[in-house]
Each structure stands twice: as C-alpha cells, then as structure tokens.
Backbone as CSV, one residue per row, in Angstrom:
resi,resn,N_x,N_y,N_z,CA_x,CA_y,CA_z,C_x,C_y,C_z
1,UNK,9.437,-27.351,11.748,9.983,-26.004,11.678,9.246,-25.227,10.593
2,UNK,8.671,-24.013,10.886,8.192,-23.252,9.905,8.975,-22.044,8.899
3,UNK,8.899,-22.354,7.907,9.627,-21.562,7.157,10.024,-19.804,7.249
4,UNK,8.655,-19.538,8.044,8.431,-17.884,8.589,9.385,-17.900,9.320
5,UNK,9.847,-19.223,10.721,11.012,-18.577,11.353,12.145,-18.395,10.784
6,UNK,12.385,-19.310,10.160,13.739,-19.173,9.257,14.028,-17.934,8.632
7,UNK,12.686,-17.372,7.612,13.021,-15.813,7.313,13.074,-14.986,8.546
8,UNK,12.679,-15.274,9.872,12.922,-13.836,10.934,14.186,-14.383,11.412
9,UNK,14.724,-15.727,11.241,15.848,-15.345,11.789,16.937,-14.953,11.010
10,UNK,16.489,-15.171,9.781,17.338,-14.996,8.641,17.900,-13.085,8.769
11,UNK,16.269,-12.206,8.514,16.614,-11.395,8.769,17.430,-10.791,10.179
12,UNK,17.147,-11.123,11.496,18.002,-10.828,12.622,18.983,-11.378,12.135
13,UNK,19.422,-12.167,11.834,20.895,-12.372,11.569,21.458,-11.047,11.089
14,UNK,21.166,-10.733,9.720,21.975,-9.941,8.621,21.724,-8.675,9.558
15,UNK,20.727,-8.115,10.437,20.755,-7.064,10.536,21.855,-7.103,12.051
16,UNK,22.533,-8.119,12.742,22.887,-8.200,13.592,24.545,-7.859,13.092
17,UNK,24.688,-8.462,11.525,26.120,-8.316,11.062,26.335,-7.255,10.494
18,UNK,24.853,-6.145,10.016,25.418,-5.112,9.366,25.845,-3.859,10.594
19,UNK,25.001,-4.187,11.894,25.204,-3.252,12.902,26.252,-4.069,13.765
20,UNK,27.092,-4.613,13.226,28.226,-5.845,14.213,27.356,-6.116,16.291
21,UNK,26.341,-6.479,16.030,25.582,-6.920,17.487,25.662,-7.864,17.946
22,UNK,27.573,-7.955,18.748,28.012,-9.349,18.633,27.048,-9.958,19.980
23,UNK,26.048,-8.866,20.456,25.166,-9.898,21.207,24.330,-10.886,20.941
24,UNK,23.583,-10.277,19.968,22.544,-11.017,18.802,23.520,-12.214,18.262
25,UNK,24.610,-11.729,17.713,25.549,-12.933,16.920,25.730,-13.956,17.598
26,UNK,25.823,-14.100,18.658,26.318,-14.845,20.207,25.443,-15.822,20.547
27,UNK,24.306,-15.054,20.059,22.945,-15.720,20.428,22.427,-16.781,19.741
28,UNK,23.226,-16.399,18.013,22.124,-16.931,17.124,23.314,-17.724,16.036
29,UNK,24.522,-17.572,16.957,25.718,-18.645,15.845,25.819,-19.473,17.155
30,UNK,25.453,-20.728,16.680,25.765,-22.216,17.829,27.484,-22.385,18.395
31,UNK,28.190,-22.394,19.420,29.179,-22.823,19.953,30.331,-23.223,19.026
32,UNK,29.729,-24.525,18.374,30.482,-25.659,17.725,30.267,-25.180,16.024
33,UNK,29.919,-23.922,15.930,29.617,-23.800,14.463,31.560,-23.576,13.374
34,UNK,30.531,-23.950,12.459,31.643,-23.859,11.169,31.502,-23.102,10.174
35,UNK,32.127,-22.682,9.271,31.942,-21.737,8.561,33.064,-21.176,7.495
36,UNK,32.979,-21.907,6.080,33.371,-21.975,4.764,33.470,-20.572,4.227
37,UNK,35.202,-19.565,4.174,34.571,-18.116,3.665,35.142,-18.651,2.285
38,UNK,34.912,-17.743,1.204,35.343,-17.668,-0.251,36.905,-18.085,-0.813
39,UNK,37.856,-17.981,0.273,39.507,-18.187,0.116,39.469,-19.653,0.392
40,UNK,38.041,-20.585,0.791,38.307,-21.672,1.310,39.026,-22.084,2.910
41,UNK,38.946,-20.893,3.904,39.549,-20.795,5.262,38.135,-20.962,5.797
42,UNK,38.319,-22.170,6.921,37.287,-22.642,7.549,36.773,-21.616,9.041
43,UNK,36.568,-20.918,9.830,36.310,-20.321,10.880,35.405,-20.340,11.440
44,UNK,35.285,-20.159,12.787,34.731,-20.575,14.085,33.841,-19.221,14.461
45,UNK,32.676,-19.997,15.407,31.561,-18.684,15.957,32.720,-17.777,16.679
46,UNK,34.093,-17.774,17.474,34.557,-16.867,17.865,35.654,-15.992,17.049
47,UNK,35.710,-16.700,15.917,36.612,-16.117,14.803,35.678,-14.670,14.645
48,UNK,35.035,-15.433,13.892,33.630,-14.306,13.460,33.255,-13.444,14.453
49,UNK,32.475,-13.801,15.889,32.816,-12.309,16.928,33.471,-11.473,16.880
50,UNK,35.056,-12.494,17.178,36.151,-11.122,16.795,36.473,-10.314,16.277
51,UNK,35.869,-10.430,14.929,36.010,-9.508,13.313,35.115,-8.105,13.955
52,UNK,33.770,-8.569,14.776,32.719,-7.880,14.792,33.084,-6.948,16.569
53,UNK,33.713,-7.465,17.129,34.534,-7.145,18.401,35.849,-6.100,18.179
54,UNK,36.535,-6.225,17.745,37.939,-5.855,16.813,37.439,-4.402,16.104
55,UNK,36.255,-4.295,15.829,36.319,-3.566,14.549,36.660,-3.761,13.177
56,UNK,37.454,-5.166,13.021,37.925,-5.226,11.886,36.670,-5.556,10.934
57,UNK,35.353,-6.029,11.133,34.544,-6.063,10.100,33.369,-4.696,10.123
58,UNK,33.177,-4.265,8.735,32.092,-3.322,8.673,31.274,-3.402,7.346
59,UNK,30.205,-3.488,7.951,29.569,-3.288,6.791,28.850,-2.209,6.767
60,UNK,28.519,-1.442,5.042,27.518,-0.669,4.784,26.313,-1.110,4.347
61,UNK,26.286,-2.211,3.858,25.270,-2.399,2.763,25.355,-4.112,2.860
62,UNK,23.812,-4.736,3.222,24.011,-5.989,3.183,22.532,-6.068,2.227
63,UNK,22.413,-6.742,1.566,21.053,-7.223,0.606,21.166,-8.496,0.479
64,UNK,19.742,-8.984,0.581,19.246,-10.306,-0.314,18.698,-10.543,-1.056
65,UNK,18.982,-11.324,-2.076,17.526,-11.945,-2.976,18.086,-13.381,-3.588
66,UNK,16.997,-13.845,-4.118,17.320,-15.326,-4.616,17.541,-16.142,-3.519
67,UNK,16.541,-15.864,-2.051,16.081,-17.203,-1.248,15.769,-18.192,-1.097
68,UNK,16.214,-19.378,-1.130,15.387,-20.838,-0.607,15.919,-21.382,0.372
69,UNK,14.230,-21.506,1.177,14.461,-22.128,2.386,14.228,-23.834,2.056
70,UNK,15.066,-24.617,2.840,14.347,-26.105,2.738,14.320,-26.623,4.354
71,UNK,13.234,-26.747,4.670,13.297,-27.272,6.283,13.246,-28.380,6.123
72,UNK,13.825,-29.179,6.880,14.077,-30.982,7.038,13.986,-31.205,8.527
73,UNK,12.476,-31.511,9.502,12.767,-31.667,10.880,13.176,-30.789,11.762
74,UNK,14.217,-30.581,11.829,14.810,-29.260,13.181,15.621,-28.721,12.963
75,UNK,16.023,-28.770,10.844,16.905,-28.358,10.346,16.305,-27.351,9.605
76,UNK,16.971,-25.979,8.909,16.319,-25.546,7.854,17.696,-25.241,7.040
77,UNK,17.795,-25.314,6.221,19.073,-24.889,5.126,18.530,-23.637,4.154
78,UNK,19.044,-22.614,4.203,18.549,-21.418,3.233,19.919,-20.812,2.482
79,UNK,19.587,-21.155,1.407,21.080,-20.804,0.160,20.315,-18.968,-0.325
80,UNK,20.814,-18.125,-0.374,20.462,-17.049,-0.755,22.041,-16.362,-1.042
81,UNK,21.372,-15.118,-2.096,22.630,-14.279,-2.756,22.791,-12.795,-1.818
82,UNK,23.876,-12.431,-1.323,23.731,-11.126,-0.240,24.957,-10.459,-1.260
83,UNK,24.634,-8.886,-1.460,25.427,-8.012,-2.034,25.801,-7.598,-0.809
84,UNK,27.170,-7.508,-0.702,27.681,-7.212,0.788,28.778,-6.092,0.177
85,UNK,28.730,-4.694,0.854,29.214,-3.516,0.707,30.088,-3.319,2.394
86,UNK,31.886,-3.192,2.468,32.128,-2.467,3.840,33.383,-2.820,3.371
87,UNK,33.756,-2.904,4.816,35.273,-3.217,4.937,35.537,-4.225,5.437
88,UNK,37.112,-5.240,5.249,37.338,-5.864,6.832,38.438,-5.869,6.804
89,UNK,39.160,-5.552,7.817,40.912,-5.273,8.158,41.432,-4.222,7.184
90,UNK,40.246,-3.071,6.910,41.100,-1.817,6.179,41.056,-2.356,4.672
91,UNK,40.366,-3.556,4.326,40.136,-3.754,2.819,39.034,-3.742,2.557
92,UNK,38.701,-2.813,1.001,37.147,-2.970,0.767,36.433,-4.089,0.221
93,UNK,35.280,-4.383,0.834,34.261,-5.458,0.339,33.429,-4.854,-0.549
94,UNK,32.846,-5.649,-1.859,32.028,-4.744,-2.700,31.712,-6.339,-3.554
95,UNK,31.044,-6.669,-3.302,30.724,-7.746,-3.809,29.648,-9.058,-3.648
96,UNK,28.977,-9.312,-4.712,27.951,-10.416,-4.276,28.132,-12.067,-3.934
97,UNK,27.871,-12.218,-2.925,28.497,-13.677,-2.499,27.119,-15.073,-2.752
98,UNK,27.055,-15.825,-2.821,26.221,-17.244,-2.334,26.628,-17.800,-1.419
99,UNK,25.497,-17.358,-0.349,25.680,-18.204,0.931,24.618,-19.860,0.935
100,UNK,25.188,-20.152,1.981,24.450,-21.436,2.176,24.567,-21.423,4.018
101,UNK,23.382,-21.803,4.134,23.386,-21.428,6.123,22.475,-22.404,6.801
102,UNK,23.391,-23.497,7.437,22.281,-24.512,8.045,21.612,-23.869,9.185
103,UNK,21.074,-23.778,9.320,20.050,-23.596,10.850,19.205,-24.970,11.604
104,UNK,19.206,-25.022,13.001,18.997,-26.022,13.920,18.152,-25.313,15.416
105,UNK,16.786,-25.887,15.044,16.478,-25.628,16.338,16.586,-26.253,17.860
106,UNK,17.103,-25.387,18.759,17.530,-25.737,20.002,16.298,-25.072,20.991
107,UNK,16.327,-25.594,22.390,15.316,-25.279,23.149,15.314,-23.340,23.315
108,UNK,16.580,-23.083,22.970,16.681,-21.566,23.462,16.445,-20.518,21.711
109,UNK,16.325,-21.625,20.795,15.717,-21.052,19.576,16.650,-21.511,18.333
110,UNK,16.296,-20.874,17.075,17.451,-21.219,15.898,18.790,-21.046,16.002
111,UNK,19.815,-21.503,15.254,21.060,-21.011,15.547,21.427,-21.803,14.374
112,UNK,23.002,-21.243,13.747,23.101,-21.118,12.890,24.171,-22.505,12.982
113,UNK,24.254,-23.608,12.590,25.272,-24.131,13.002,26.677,-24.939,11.909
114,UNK,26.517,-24.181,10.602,27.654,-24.164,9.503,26.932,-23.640,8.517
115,UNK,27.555,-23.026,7.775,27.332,-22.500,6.221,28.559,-22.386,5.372
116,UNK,28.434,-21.677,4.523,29.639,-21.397,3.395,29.453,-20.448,2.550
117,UNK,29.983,-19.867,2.075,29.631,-18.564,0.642,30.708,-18.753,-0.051
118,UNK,30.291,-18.355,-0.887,31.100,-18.067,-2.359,30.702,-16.792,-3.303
119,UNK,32.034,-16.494,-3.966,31.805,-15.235,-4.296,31.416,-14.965,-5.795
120,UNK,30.349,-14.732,-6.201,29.520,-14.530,-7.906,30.461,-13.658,-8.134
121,UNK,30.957,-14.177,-9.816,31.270,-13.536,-10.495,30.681,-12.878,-11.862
C-alpha cells in the first residue's frame, strides 16, 4: 500500500464529511466498521450516515495537521489532529480532536474500517 493513497483517501474522506456526501461516505466507510467518538459511545457506518442523512451533522470547518501514516500490508493506520468547526443535533462543535483511522484495502478500493478520536484539550 502506498502512502500517497492513504493521503487521497484521507483527503476524500474529510471533504466527503464536511459536504455530508453520504455517497462518498458509503463508499469509503466498510459495512462492519467501528468507531470510538470522545463520550466513549461506540457507532456504526450507518450510525454515522444518519447524522449526515438527518441533517443532524454539519460542518463548517474541518482541518488537518500533525499526520502519520503507517502502512502495514493492506492496512494503513493514520493518527492526525482535525479542528472540526459545525454543529450536530442543534449543538455547537468547535473543537480539536485526535483521530486515529484504520484503513484496509479491498478489491473495490480503501475503506475505512475502525478508528477513534479524542478531544485535545
């Protein structure tokens, strides 16, 4: 696995969640995925659609910095810091998180298949 894909999918990802493109999302979060938010509540690739389906998630403002990718085989793991600016369910988001995002390549391409964030204080 080359590290270049990991950053393009890295970026389609974020730009898929700041414009909620639960097609792209669909595409590029695996079935069986998992997913660690900051309260410690575990949720599912259709949890997450829904937020982006619903309306209930929005974002204005997504940024990165402080990337590392580590590819292992058909895995790549990339821990990076995203300042994430919006809403979700009518509450404001304004805050920088640490994610962690396994990625797995499949015949139909990367996909995301567990991560976790946490929120910098």
């Amino acid at each position: 696995m080359e590290k270049s894909n990991v950053v393009n999918a890295e970026i389609e990802l974020l730009t898929a969640i700041k414009y909620a493109d639960v097609s792209v999302l669909e595409k590029m979060l695996h079935d069986d995925l998992l997913f660690n938010l900051p309260d410690g509540q575990t949720i599912t690739k259709e949890f997450d659609l829904n937020a982006y389906r619903s309306g209930k998630m929005k974002i204005d403002l997504i940024e990165t910095s402080d990337q590392i990718i580590n590819c292992i085989g058909d895995t790549a793991i990339v821990s990076v810091t995203v300042l994430l600016k919006g809403n979700y369910d009518n509450n404001r988001i304004d805050t920088a998180l640490r994610y962690i995002r396994v990625w797995k390549q499949f015949d139909e391409g990367l996909k995301v298949i567990a991560g976790s964030c946490a929120e910098l204080k």
